[in-house]
Legacy VTK file of the C-alpha trace (Angstrom):
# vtk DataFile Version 3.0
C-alpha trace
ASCII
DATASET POLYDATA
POINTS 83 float
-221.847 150.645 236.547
-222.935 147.416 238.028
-219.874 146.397 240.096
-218.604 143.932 237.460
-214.604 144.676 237.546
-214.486 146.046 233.602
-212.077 143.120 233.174
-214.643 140.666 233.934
-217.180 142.781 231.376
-214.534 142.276 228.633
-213.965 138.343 229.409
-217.695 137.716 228.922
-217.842 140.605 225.812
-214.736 138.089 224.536
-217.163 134.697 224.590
-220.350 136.482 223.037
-218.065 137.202 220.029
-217.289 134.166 219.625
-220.957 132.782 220.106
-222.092 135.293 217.667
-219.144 133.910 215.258
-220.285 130.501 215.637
-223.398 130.949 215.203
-223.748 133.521 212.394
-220.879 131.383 210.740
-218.833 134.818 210.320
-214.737 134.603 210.403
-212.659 135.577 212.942
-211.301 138.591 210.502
-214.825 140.179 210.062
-216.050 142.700 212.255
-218.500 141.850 215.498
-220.794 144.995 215.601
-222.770 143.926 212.534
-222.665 140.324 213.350
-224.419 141.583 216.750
-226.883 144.051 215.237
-227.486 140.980 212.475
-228.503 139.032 215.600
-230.039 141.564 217.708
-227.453 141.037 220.673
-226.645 143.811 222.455
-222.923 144.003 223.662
-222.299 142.756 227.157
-222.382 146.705 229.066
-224.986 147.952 226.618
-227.257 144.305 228.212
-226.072 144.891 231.496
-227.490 148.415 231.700
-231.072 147.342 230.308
-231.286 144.475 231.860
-230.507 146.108 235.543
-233.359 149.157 233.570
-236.255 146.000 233.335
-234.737 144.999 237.195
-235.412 148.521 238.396
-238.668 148.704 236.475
-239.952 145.827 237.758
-239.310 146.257 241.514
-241.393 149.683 241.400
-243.962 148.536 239.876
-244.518 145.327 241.981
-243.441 142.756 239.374
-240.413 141.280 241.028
-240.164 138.723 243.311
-241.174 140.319 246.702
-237.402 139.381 247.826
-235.867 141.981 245.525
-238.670 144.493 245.887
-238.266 144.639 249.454
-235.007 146.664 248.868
-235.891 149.037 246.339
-237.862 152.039 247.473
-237.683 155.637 245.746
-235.971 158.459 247.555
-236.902 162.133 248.119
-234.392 164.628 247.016
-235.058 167.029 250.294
-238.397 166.955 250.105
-238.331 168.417 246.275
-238.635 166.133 243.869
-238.729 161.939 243.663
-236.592 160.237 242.095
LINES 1 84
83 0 1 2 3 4 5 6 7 8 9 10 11 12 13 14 15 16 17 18 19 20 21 22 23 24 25 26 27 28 29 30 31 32 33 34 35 36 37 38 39 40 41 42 43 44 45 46 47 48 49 50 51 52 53 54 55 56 57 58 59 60 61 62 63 64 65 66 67 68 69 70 71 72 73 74 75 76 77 78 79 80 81 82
């Protein structure tokens, strides 16, 4: 995925429950998914994906900082297609 160790995914998955809880006042007992979707929070791997999606966007297109752009550069698939 992103080389975050799954346990460390499900630590910070484990807080944004509990942020959502707090602040869509929902109990412990009720179920997180529509408390999320309520709030428009994607869960943590769902965020991690489109977030490293806007990264990858970004540095092709020349909108990120020139630091990250520098090592992003598309690769030919023997001469066949891009990717």
């Amino acid at each position: 995925m992103s080389g975050m160790a799954n346990s460390l995914v499900h630590k910070v998955q484990s807080v944004q429950n509990a942020a959502a809880r707090l602040v869509s006042g929902a109990s412990r007992r009720d179920h997180i998914t529509p408390v999320l979707r309520e709030l428009h929070w994607l869960p943590v791997h769902q965020r991690i994906h489109f977030k490293l999606g806007c990264l990858m966007h970004k540095s092709l297109s020349g909108q990120a900082p020139q630091y990250l752009a520098d090592d992003v550069h598309l690769v030919a698939d023997n001469g066949r297609r891009l990717l």
